[in-house]
C-alpha positions as a printed NumPy array, in Angstrom:
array([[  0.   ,   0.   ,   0.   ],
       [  1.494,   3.11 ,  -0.696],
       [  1.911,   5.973,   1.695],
       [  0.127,   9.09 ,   1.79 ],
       [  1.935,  12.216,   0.404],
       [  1.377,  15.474,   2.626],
       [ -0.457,  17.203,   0.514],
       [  0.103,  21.149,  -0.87 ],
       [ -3.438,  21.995,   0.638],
       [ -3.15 ,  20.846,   4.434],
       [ -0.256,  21.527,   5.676],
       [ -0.987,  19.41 ,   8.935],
       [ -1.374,  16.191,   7.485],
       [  1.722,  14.07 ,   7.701],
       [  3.263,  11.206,   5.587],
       [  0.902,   8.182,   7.56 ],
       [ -2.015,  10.346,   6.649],
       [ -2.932,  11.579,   9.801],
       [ -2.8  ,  15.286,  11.346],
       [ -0.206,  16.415,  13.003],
       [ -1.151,  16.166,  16.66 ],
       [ -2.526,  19.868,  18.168],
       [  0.706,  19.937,  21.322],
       [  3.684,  18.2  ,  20.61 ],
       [  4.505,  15.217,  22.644],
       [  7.035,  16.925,  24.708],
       [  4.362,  18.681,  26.445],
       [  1.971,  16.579,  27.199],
       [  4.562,  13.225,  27.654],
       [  4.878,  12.786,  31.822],
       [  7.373,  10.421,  31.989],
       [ 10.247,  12.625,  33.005],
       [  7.598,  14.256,  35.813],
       [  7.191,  10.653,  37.183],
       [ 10.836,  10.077,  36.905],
       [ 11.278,  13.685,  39.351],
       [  8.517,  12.791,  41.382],
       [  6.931,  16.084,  40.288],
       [  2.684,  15.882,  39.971],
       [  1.587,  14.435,  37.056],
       [ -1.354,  16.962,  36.641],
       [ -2.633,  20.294,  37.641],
       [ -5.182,  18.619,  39.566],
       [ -3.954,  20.848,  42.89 ],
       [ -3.975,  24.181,  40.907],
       [ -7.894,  23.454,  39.87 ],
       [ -8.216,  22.122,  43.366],
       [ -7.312,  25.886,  44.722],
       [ -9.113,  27.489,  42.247],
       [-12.192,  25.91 ,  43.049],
       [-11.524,  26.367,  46.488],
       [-10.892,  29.761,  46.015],
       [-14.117,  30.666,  43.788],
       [-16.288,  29.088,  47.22 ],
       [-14.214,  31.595,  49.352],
       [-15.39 ,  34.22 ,  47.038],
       [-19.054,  33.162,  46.846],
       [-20.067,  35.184,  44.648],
       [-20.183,  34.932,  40.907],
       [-19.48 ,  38.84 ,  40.158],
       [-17.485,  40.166,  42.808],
       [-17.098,  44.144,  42.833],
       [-13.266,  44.947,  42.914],
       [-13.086,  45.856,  46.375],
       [-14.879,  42.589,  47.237],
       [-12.385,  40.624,  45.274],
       [ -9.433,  42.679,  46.368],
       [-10.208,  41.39 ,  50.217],
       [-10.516,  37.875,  49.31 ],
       [ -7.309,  37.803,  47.512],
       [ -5.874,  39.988,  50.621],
       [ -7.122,  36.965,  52.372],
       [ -5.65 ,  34.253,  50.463],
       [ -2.392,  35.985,  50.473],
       [ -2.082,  35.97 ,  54.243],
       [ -3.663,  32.005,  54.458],
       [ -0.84 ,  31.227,  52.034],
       [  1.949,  33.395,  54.323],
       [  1.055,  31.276,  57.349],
       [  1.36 ,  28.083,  55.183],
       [  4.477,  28.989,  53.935],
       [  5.779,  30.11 ,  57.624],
       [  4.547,  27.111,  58.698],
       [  6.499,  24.317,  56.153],
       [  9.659,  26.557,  56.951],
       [  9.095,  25.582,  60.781],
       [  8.845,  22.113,  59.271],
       [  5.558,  21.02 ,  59.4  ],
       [  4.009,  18.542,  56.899],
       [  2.079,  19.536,  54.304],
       [ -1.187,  18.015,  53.808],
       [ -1.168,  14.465,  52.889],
       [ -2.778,  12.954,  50.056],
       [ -5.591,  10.615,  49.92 ],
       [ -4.503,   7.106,  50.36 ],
       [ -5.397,   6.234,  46.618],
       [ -4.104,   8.42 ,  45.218],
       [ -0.823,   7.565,  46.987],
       [ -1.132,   4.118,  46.135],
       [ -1.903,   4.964,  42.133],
       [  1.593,   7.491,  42.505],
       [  3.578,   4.532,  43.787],
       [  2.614,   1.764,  41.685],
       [  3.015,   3.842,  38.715],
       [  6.143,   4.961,  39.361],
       [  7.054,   1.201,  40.283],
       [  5.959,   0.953,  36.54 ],
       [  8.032,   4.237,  34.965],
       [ 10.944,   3.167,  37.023],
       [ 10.942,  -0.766,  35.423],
       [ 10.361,   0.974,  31.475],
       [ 11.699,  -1.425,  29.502],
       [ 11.896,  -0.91 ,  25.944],
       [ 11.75 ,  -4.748,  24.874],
       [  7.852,  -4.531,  26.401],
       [  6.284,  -1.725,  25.358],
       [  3.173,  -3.219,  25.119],
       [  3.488,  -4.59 ,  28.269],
       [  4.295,  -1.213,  29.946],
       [  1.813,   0.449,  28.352],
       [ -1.1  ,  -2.21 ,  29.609],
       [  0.536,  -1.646,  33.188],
       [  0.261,   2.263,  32.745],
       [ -3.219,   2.234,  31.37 ],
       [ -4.477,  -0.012,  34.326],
       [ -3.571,   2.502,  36.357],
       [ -4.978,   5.542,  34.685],
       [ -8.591,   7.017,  35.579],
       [-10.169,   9.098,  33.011]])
């Protein structure tokens, strides 16, 4: 069967004949985060922002209003800050979610190129959508 040609028209398709992917796999690839035990989403940042909008309350703050919750939020995160430089723990996670960080990076840290398919079955058992 004979390969697909990019053609002059769309730019974005590629020689197998599909699209070029929208973020290049460097962004969205995790494996090095794993690897530096750094989080593997932004699952804490939309935590705090959802947090945060509650806090607020209101859907259409006036400036002032929103100034004093941020004013607020600034000093909770001071005290949080003073407080892991005096060494306390930060909050834990949930047990699962523990448990699904360890096992996969059990998983990233036993990559083995000779079983990629194998890897990837491992990985995708432990992946919640």
């Amino acid at each position: 069967m004979a390969q697909l040609v990019p053609s002059q028209t769309d730019p974005d398709l590629i020689r197998s004949g599909r699209k070029r992917p929208q973020f290049v796999h460097q962004l969205w690839n995790i494996y090095e985060r794993v690897v530096d035990d750094l989080p593997r989403s932004n699952n804490s940042v939309e935590g705090w922002h959802s947090a945060f909008a509650n806090r607020v309350s209101i859907s259409h703050p006036t400036l002032a209003k929103l100034a004093d919750k941020i004013r607020r939020e600034q000093s909770k995160f001071e005290i949080d800050i003073a407080q892991t430089r005096q060494g306390h723990e930060p909050k834990p996670k949930k047990a699962s979610c523990r448990k699904r960080d360890d096992q996969i990076k059990r998983l990233v840290n036993a990559y083995d190129t000779n079983h990629l398919d194998e890897y990837l079955n491992s990985i995708a058992a432990n992946v919640k959508l």
